[in-house]
GUNURO-232487 format. One record per residue: y negated, z negated, x of N, C-alpha, C, O in turn. Coordinates in steps of 0.001 Angstrom, whole numbers. Atoms other than C-alpha are relative to their C-alpha. Layout:
BEGIN
     n_py     n_pz     n_px    ca_py    ca_pz    ca_px     c_py     c_pz     c_px     o_py     o_pz     o_px
        Y        Z        X        Y        Z        X        Y        Z        X        Y        Z        X
...
***
This chain:
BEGIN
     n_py     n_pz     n_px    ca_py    ca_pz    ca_px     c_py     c_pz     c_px     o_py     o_pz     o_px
     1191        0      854        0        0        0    -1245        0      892    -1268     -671     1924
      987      191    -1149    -3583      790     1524     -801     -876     -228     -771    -1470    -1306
      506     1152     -302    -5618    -1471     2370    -1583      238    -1670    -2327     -572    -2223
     1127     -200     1183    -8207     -211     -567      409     -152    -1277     -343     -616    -2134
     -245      752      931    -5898     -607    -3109      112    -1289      -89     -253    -1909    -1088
     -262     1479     -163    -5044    -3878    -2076    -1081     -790     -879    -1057    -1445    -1920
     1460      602        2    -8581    -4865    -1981     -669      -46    -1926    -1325     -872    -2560
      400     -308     2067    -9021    -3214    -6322      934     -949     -423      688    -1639    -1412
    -1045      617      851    -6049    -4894    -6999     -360    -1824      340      190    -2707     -318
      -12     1765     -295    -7140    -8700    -5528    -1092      119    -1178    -1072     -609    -2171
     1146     -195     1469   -10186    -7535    -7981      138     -840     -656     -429    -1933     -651
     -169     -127     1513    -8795    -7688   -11063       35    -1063     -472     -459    -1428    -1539
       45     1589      563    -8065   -11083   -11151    -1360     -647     -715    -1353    -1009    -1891
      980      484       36   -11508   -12305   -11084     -905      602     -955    -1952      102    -1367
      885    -1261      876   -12765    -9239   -13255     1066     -161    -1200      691      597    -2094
    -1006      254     1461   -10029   -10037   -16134     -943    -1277     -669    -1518    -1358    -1755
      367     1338      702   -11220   -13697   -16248    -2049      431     -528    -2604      231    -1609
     1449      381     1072   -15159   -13179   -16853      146     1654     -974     -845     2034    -1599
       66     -817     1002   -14394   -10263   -18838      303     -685    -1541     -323     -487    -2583
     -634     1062      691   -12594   -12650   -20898    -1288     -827     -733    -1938     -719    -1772
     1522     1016      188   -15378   -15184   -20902    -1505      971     -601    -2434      633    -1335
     1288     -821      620   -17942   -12446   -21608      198      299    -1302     -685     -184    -2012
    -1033     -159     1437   -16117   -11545   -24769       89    -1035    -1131       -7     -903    -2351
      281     1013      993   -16061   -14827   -25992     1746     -284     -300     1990     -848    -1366
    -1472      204      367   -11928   -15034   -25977       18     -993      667     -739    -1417     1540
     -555      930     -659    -9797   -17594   -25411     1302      353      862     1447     1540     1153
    -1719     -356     -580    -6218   -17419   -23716      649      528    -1244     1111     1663    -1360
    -1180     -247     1028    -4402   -17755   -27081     -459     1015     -801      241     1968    -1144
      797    -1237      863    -6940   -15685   -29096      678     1603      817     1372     2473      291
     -607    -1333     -710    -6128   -12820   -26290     1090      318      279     1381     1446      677
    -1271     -319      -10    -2777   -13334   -26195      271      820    -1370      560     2013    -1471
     -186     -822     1125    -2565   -13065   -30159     -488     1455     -132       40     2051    -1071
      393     -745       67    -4195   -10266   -29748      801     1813     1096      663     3026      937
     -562    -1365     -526    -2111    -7921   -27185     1613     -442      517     2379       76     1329
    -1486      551      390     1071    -9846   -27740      459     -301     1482     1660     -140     1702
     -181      -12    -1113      750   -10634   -23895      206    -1543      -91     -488    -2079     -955
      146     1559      112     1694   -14623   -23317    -1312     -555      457    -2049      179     1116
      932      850     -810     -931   -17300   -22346      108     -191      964     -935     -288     1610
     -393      523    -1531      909   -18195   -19117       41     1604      893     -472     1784     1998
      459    -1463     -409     1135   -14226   -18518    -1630      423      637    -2037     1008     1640
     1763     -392      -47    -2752   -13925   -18772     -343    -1198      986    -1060     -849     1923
      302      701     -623    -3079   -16995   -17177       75      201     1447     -833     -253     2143
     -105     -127    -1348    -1913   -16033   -13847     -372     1536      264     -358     1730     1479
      766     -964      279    -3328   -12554   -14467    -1322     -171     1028    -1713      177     2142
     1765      540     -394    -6893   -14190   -14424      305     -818     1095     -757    -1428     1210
      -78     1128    -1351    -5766   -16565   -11089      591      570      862     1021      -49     1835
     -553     -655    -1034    -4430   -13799    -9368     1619     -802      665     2172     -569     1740
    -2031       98     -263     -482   -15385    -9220      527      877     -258     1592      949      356
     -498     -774      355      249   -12435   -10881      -69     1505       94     -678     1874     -910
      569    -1331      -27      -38    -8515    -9996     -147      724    -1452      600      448    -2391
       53     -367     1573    -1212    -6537   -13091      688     1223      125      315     2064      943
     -449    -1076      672     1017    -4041   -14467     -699     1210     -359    -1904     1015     -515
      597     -820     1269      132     -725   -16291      -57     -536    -1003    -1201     -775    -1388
     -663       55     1204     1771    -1713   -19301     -718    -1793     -176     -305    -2483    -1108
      650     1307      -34     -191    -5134   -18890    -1458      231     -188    -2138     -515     -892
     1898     -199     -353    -4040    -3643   -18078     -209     1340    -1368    -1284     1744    -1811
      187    -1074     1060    -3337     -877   -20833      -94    -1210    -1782    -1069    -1087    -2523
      173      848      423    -2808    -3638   -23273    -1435    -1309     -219    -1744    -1687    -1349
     1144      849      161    -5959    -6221   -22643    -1280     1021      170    -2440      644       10
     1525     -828      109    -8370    -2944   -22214      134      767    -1403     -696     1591    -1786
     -241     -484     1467    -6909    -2043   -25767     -787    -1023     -956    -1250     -756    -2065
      489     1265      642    -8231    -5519   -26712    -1186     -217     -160    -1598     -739    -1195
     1307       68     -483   -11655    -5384   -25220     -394     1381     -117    -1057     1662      882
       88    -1160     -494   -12034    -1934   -25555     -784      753      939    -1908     1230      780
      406      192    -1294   -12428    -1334   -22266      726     1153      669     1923     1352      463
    -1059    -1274     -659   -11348     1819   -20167      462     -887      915     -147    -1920     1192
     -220      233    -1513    -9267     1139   -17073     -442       12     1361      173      -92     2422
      682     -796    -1573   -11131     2039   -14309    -1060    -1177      -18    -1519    -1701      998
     1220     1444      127   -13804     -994   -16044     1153    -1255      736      693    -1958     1636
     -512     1001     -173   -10735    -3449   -15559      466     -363     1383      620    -1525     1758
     -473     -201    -1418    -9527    -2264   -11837    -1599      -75     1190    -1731     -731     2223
      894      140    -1049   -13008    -1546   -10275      -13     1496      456     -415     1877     1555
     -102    -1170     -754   -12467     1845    -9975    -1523      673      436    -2401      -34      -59
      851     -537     -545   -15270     3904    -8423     -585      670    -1375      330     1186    -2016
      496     -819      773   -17526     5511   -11141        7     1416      196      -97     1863     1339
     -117    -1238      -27   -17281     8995   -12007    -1153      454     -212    -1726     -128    -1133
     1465     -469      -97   -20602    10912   -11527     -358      340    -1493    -1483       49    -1899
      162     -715     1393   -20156    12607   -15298     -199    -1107     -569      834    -1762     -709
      308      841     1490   -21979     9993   -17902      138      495     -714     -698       47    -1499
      146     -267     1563   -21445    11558   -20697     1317    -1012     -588     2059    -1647      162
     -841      520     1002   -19205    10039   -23577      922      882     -484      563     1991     -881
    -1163     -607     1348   -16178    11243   -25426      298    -1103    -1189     1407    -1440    -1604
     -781      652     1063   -16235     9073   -28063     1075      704    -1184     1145     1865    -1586
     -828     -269      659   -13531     8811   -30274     -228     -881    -1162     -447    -2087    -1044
      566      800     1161   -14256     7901   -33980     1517     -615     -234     2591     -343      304
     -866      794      866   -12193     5670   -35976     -604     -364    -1451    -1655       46    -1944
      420      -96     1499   -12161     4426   -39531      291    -1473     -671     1472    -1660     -964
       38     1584      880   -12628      526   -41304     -851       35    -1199    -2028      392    -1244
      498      483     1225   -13285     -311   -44633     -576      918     -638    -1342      641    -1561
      708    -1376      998   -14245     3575   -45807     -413      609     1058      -22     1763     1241
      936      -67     -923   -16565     3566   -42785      652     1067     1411     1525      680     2188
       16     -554    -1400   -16500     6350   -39925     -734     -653      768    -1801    -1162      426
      603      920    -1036   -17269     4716   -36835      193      930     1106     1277     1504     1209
      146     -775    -1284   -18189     6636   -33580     -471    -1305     1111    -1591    -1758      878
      749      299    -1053   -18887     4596   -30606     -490      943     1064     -155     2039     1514
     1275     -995    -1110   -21511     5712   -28243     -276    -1132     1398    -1411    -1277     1850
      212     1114    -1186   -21108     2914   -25233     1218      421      231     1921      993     -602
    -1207     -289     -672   -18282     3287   -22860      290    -1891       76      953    -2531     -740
     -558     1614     -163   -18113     -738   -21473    -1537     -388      -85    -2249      555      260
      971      516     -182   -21210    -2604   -21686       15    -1852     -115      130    -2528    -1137
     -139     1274      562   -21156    -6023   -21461     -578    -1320     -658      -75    -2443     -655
      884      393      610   -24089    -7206   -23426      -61      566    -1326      -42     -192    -2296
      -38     -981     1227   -24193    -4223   -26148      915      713     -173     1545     1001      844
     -696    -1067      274   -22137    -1889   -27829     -960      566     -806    -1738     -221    -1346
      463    -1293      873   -23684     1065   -29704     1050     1186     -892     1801     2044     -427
     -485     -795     1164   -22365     2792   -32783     -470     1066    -1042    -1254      869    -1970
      699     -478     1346   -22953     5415   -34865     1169       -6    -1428     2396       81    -1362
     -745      217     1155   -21745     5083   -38468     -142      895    -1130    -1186     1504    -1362
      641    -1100     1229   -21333     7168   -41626      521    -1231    -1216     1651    -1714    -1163
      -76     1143     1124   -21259     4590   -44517      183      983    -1504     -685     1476    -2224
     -645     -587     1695   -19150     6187   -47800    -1482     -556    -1288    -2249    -1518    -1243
      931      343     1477   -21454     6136   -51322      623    -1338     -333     1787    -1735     -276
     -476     1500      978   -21718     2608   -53072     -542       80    -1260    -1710      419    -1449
      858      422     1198   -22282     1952   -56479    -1400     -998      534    -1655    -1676     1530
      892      706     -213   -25409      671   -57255       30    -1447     -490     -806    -2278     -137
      -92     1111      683   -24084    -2186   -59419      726     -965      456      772    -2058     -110
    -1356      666     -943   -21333    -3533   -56924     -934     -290     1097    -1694      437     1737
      918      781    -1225   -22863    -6174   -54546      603      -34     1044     1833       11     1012
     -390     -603    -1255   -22605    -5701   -50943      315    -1529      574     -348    -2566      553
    -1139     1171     -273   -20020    -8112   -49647     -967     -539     1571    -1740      176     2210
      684      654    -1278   -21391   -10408   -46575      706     -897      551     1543    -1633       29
    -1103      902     -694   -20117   -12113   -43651     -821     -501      631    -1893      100      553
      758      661     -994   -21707   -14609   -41067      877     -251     1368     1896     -933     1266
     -357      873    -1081   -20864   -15175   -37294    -1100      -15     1276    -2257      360     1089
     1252      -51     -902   -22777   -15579   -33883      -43     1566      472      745     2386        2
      665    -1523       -7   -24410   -12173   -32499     -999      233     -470    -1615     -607    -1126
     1147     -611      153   -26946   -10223   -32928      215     1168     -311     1289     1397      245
      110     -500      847   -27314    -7144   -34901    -1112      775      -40    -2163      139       36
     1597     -962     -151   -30165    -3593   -34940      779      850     -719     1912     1010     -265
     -330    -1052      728   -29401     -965   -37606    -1447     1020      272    -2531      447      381
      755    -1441      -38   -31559     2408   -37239      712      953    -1612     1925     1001    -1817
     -698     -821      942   -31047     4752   -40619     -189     1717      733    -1324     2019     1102
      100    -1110     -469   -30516     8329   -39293     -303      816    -1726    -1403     1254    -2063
     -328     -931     1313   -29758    10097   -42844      400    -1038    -1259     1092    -2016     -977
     -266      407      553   -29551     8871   -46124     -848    -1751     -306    -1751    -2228      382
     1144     1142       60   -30806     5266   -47851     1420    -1114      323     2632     -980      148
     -778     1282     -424   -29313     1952   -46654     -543    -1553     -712    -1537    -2234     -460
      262     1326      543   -29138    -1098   -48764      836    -1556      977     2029    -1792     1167
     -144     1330     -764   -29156    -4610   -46683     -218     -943     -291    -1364    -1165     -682
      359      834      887   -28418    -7831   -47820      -73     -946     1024      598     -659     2015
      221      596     -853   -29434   -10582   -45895        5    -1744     -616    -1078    -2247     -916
      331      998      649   -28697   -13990   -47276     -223      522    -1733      501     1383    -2235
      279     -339      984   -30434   -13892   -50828     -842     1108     -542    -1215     1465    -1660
     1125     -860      370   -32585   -11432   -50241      524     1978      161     1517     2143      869
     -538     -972     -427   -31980    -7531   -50093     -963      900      204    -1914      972     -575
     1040    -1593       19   -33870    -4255   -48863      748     1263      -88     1906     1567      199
     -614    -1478     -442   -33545     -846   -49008     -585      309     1233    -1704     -105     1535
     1076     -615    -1098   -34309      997   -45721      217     1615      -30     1295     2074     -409
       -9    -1601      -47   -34771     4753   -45436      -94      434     1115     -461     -219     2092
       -5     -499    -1083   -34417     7281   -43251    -1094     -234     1434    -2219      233     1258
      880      294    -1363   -36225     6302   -39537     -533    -1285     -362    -1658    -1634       -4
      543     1684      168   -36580     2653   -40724     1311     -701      903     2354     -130     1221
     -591     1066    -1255   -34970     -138   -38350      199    -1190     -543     -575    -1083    -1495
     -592     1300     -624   -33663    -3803   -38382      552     -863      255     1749     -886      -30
    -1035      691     -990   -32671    -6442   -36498      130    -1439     -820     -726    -1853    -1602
       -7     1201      452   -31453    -9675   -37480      921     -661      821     1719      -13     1499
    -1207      615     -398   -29366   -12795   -36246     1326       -1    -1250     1471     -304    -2434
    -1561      172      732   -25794   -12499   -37251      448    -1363     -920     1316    -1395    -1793
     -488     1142      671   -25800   -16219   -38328     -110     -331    -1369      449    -1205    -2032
      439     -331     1508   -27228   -15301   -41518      664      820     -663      905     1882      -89
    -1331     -876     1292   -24911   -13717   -44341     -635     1148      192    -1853     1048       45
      177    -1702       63   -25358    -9885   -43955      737     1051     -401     1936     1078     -122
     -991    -1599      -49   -24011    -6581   -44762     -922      929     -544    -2013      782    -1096
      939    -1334      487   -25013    -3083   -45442      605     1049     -213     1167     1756      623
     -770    -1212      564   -23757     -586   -47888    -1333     1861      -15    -2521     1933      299
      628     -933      482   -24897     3174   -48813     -580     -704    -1167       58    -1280    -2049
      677      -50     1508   -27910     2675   -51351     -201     1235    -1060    -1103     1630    -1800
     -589    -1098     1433   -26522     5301   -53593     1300      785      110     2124      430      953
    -1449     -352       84   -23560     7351   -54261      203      843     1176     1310     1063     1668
     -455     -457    -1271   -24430     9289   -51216      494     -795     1370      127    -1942     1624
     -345      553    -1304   -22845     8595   -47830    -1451     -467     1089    -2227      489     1109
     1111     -138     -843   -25820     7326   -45212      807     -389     1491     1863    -1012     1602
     -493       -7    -1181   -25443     7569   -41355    -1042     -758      722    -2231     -444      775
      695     1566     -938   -26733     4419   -39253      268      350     1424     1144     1155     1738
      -80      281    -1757   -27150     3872   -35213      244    -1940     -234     -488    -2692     -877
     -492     1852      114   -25682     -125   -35114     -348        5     1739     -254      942     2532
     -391      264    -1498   -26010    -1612   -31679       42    -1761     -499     -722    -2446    -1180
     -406     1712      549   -24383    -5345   -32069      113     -403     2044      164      337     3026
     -259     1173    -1161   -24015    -8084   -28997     1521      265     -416     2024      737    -1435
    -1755       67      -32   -20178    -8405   -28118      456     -871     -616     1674     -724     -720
      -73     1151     1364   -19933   -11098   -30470      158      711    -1091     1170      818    -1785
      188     -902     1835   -21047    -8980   -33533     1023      849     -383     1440     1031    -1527
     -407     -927      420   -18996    -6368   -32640     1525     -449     -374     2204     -104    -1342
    -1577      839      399   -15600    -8460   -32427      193       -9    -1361     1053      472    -2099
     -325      758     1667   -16349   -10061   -35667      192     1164    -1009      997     1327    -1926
     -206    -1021     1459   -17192    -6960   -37544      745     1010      299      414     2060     -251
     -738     -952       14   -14646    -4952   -36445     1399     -565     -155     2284      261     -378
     -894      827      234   -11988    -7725   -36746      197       41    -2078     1200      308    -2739
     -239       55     1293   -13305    -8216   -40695       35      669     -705      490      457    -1829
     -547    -1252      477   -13428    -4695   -41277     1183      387       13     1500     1072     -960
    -1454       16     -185    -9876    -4550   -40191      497     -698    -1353     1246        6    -2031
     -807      659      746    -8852    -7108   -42761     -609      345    -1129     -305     -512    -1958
      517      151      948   -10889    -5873   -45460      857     1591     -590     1048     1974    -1745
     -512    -1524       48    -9159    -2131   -44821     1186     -131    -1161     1379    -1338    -1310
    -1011      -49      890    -6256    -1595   -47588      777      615     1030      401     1401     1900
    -1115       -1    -1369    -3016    -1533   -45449      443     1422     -719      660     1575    -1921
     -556     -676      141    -1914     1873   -44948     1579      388      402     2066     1455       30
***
């Protein structure tokens, strides 16, 4: 082995654990989460343990995190993005951040809502910036609600009950950028809110 892998691979240890900590996980939380043990991860993050593929493909599935963020690899000159959309609770979801470990950035296409069906709300820590690209966006904030329209903006703390549907039967398309907090939570309770396919 050369001496440069060596050197990525003593890395990882130390780059697992505050990734970890940046994230806001625990051991068991991240175990439940990539069906990897606690004592596994544990010596992972303390370097007792060399990391696997089939180990670093797993906790960057968790964090969604490329490989190359978890090893140290050398950056590739090309910034651009390939995001790859996905789909919770109706909702197309594009991310537009590769790793960041303060923000993520999203763009969203939000399905038509009735107007008479109240927009469900969740609270955790994070932080939270909607942008409307297209279409009207109804936001409920606690007791109170707005509409925002196209090229309107904002931000709020997460600790306050929120959510935000299409304000009419059309679909509207949002820019989200959440703290790594926000994005856990609301992509965790979008998960459970999804009808199991």
């Amino acid at each position: 082995m050369t001496d440069d892998i060596e050197a990525m691979l003593d890395g990882v240890a130390p780059r697992l654990r505050e990734l970890r900590h940046r994230r806001g996980y625990t051991l068991a939380e991240l175990a439940a989460e990539t069906g990897i043990s606690t004592s596994t991860l544990s010596r992972l993050e303390s370097g007792l343990r060399r990391p696997t593929l089939e180990l670093l493909i797993r906790i960057a599935a968790a964090y969604r995190a490329n490989l190359d963020d978890l090893v140290g690899a050398p950056q590739i000159a090309d910034p651009r993005i390939h995001p790859k959309p996905f789909y919770r609770g109706g909702r197309a979801i594009i991310p537009l951040t590769r790793q960041n470990p303060e923000l993520r950035a999203f763009k969203m296409v939000l399905p038509g809502h009735p107007a008479d069906e109240p927009v469900k709300q969740g609270a955790h820590e994070g932080y939270d910036w909607i942008y409307v690209l297209s279409g009207r966006v109804r936001l409920a904030l606690g007791d109170e609600e707005i509409i925002l329209e196209a090229g309107e903006a904002a931000e709020f703390d997460t600790r306050v009950p929120h959510g935000h549907v299409s304000a009419s039967n059309e679909p509207a398309e949002i820019l989200n950028l959440l703290s790594v907090q926000g994005e856990r939570m609301h992509l965790r309770t979008d998960a459970e809110r999804a009808p199991a396919g």
